[in-house]
C-alpha positions in Angstrom: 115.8 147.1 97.6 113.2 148.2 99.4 111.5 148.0 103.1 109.2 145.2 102.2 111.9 143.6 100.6 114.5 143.5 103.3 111.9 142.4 106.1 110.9 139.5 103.4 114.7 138.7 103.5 115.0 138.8 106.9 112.6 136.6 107.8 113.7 134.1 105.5 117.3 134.9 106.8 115.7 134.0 110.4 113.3 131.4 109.4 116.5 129.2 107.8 118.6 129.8 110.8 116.0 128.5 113.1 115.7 125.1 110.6 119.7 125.2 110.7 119.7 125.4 114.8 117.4 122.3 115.0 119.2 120.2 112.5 122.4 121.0 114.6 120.5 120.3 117.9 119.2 116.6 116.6 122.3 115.9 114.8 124.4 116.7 118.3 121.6 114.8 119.9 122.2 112.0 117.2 126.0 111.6 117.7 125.1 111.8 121.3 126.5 115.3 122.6 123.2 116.5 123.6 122.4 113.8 126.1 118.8 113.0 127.4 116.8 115.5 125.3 113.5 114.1 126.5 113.6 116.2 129.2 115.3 119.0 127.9 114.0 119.8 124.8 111.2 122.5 125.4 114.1 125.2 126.2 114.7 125.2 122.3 110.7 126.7 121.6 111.3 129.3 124.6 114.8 130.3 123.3 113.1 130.7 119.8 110.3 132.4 121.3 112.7 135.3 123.3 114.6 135.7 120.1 111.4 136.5 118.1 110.1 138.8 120.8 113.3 140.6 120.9 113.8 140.8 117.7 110.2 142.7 117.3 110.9 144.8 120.1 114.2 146.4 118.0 112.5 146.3 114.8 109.6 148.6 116.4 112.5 150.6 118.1 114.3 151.6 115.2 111.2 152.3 113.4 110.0 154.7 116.1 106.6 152.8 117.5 105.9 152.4 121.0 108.2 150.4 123.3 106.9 147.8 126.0 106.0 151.1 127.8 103.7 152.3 125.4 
């Protein structure tokens, strides 16, 4: 398998956990776990967002780019 390959997979490994974590998220909110989401449901982008930006940062890491410090 190559490079291309695994960063196709992971992103489709990432992309169908983040459609899992909302179907959990509304089905909690459905069965009435998650109470009042009106107000609290622009955490979930931001947390999504973090992830992503996190996850970049390792990925250029381990491939040897520049960090946040250039």
């Amino acid at each position: 398998m190559g490079q291309n390959e695994r960063d196709d997979a992971r992103g489709m490994l990432i992309g169908g956990l983040a459609a899992l974590g909302v179907g959990v998220i509304f089905l909690l909110h459905n069965l009435g776990v998650i109470p009042d989401m009106d107000v609290s449901w622009p955490i979930f982008p931001i947390l999504a967002g973090v992830g992503l930006i996190a996850g970049a940062l390792i990925k250029m890491r381990r491939a040897g780019g520049p960090g946040p410090t250039g």
